[in-house]
C-alpha positions, 0 to 999 in steps of 0.5 A: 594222487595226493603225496607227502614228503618229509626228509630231516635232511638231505646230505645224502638224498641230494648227494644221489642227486649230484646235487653235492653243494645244496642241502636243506633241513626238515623239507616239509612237502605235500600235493597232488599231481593228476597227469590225466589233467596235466594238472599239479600242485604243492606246498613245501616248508623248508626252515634252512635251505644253502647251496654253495655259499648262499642260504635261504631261512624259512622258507614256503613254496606253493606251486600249482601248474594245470593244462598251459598255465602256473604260478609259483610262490616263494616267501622266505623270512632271510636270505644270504645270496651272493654275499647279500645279506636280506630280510623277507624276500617274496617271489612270485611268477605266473606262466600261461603258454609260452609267457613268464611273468615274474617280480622280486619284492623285498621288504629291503633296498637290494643294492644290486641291480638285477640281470637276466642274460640266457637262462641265468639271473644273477646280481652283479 
């Protein structure tokens, strides 16, 4: 089944979703999901994305995932998180089983140094 999805924006849509502190403007999203094969993919344009104080610009996503494996794909052309100000900033993360692999590249020095602690990452 191929779909696609084109939200303006998500005041209210995400609202439903509890989701009262994220919004983004003019989602873009098209793919196929075939749950016979365990088998998704998609790609999305988001021009603004924010939740809470932090916001994303022009922003692409690509996401594939069949059987026990995955990659994800995030570019975004600026960032503001967590009071950082940054230019490009690409994310990619490949999953096959019970392994995640993952990098963070920006075409900047992030002055922070990364953690992950649980399930939470975050700069500090």
């Amino acid at each position: 089944m191929e779909f696609q999805i084109a939200l303006n924006d998500s005041k209210h849509f995400l609202k439903l979703a509890g989701m009262n502190n994220v919004r983004f403007s003019k989602l873009d999203m098209k793919g196929k999901l075939n749950s016979y094969e365990n088998e998704i993919s998609l790609a999305a344009s988001i021009p603004g994305l924010t939740f809470g104080n932090d916001s994303l610009i022009n922003t692409q996503v690509l996401v594939s995932s069949y059987k026990n494996s995955g990659d994800i794909l995030l570019h975004t052309d600026k960032a503001n998180i967590f009071g950082e100000k940054m230019g490009a900033l690409d994310f990619e993360a490949n999953s096959k089983g019970d392994s995640l692999l993952f990098q963070l590249a920006s075409n900047e020095e992030i002055k922070n140094k990364m953690c992950i602690r649980d399930r939470n990452a975050g700069f500090f």
